[in-house]
N, C-alpha and C positions, 0 to 999 in steps of 0.2 A: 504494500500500500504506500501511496507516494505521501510526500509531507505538503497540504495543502498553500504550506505557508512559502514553499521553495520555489526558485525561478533559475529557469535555466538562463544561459549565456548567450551570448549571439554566437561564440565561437563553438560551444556545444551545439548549438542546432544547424549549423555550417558544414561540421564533421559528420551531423544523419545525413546533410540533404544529399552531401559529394559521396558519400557512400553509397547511399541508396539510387544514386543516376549512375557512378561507374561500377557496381558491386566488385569492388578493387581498394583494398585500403592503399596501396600503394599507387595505383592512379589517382586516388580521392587526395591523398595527401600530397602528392607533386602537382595539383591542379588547385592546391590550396595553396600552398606553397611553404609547407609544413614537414615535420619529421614523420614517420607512421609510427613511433611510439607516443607523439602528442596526439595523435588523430583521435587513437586508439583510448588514452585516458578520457578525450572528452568525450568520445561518445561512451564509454563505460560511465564516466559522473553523470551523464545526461540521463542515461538508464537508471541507474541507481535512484538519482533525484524523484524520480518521476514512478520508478516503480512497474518497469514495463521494460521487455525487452524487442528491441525495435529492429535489431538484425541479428540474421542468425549466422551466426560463422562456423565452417569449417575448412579442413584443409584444402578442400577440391572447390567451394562456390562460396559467395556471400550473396543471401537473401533476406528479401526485408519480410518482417513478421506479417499477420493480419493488424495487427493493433499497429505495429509503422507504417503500413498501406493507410491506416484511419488518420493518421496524423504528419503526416508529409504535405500532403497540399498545404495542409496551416502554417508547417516549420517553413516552407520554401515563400509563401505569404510573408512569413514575418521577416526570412534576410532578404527579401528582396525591397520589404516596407525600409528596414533598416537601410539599404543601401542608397537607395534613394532620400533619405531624410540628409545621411551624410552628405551625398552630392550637392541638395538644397545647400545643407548650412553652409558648406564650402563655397559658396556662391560658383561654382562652375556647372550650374545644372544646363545652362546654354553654351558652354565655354568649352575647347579642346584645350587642355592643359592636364600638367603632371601623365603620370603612367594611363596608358590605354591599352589596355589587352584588347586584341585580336585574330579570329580565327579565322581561318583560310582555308578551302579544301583542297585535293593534293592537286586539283585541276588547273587551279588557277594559280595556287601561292608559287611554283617556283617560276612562271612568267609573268606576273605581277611584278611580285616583290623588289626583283631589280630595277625598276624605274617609279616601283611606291614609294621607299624607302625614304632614298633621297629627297623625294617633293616631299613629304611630309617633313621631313628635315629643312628642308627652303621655307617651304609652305606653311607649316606649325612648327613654328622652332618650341613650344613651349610641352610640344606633346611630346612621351619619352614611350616610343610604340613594344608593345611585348607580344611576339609572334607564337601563335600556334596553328600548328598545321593540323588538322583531322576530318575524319568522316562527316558528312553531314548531320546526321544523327545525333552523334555525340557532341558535336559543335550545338547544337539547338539545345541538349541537354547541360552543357555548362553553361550558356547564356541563361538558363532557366536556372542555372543554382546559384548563379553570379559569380564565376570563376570565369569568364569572359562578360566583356564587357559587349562587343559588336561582332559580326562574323559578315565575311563576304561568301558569299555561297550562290549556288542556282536557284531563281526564285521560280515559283512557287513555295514555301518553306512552310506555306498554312500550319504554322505552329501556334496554338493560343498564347496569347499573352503580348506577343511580338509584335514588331511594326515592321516593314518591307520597303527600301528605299530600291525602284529598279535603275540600276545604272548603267549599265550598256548592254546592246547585245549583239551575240555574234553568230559566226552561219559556223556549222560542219563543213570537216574537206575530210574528202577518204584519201588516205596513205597507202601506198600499194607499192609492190616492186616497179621496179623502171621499166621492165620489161611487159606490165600488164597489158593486154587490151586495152584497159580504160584510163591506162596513164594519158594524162592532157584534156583528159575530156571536162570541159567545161559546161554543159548539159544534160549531168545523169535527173534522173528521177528517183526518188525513194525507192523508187519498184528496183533498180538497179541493183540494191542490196541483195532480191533475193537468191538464193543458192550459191552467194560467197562464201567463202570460210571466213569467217568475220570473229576480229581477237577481240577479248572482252576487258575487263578491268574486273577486277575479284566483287565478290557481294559487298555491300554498302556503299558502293561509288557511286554519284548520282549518274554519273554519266555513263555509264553502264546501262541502266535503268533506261535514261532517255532514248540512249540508241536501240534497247529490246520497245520502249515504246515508241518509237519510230518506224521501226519493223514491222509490229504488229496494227498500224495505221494504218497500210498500205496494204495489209497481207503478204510481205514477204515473208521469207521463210530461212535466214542465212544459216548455213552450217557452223555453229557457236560451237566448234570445237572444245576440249579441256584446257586449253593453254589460257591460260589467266595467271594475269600481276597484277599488285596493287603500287605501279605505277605505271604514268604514262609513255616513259623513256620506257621502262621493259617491252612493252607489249609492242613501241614503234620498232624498237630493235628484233623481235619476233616477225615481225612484216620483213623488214630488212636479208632477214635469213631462209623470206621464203615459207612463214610459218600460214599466213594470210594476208587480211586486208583488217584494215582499222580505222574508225571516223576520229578526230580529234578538232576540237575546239581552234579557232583561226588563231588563238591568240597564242595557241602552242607550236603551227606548223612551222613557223622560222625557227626556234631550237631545235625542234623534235625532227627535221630534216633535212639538218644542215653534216648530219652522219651518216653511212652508209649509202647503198645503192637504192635508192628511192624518189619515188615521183608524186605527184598529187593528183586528184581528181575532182572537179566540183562542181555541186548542182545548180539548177538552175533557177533563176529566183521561180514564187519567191523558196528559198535556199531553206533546208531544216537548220534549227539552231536553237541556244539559248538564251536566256538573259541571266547577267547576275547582276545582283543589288548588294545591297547593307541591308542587315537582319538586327533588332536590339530590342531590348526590352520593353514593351509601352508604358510600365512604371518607372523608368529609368528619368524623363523627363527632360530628355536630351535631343527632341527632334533636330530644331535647329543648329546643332553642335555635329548631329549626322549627316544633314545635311551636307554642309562644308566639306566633311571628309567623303562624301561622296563627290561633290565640286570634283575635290582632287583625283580622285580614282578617275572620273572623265576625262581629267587634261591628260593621262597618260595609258587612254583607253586602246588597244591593239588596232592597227590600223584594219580599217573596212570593216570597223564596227560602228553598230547604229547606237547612239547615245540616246539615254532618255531623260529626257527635263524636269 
């Protein structure tokens, strides 16, 4: 029985929320930015306090109880109330200053990054940016615990709570051996996909997803052989060797082509593609602050991408 008179911490209820979105004390607490023996005491005092055990640990998984199912939306309510009060009193709830975490998925952050970086450094000198790179999923999961603060990703992101800045977007170009048939062609169709061996990007990639829902909009059918990476450089170098064919993002084809023996192909408008935006909390209270850093991501949007205002 818990003591009615006791109150947890912010840093106690921090330690359920990051456990309970990576069931990983050791991701929970590198995305806290913490030891996993501090993780661990506060969510044991938290338990203690309260009188309720709220995740179950053993050697092989960590799962959250029925009674921490009951009370997670509330603890994740309260640090996300708390983070936003803080950003109030700091008076930077409009403002891009001090540390900004942000997350990137692996699509976009390594041809971004090299020309975000530095504008943001021009552009915001007063911002001190902290990068991580991950899944979509899990990115939407630490903006929801407040261990990110924004995340660029592929939108649609229809994550409750969230707000969605669309920032540019951009067409698909299939990669193929130099040798292919359709290397040069500047007028495939969707339909063109079908019956290629087409290389995938492993489960949780958005882009993954998009190119099987691409596929199946058109009723293609491509031969999605076993060969899967969870990067975009593996799976082009896979094509390279002759493995198959693979769509990537415009804003990747000048890296991801400037090795091996390869060629491109592209469709014709209008072209398959995505948009990505700014994804952030809507308690956060920072539209206009995202804004701005959306501003920036435009000035250094990959060329023959369509910007949105």
């Amino acid at each position: 029985m818990s003591d009615q008179g006791w109150q947890p911490t912010l840093a106690q209820l921090r330690a359920f929320v990051a456990v309970a979105e990576y069931r990983h004390f050791g991701t929970a607490a590198t995305r806290l930015g913490v030891s996993q023996p501090t993780l661990s005491q506060a969510l044991a005092a938290l338990e203690n306090g309260l009188g309720v055990q709220l995740i179950e640990r053993s050697t092989r998984r960590v799962l959250v109880t029925a009674a921490g199912t009951v009370l997670l939306a509330q603890a994740k309510q309260i640090v996300e109330g708390a983070d936003g009060f803080v950003t109030t009193a700091a008076g930077v709830g409009q403002a891009l200053a001090g540390p900004l975490r942000i997350g990137l998925i692996p699509t976009v952050a390594p041809y971004l990054l090299p020309s975000l970086l530095p504008v943001i450094k021009a552009e915001l000198p007063a911002v001190v940016p902290h990068v991580v790179e991950d899944q979509t999923a899990r990115l939407l999961a630490a903006l929801r615990s407040g261990s990110l603060d924004v995340a660029v990703l592929a939108l649609p992101a229809d994550a409750s709570g969230t707000v969605e800045i669309p920032v540019y977007t951009e067409e698909f170009v299939m990669v193929l051996p130099r040798d292919h048939p359709l290397a040069g062609r500047v007028d495939l169709t969707p339909a063109a996909l079908d019956d290629l061996p087409l290389l995938l990007l492993d489960e949780g990639h958005c882009l993954r997803d998009q190119t099987l829902d691409l596929c199946r909009s058109v009723g293609a059918h491509p031969v999605a052989g076993d060969t899967r990476a969870t990067s975009l450089s593996t799976v082009v170098q896979c094509v390279s060797g002759g493995l198959g064919v693979t769509l990537v993002p415009e804003s990747a084809v000048a890296v991801e082509t400037a090795r091996g023996d390869l060629a491109t192909a592209r469709f014709a408008a209008p072209a398959p593609g995505r948009t990505i935006g700014l994804v952030f909390r809507a308690s956060s209270g920072r539209g206009e602050a995202y804004d701005r850093l959306a501003e920036v991501i435009r000035s250094i949007a990959p060329e023959r991408a369509h910007l949105h205002s």
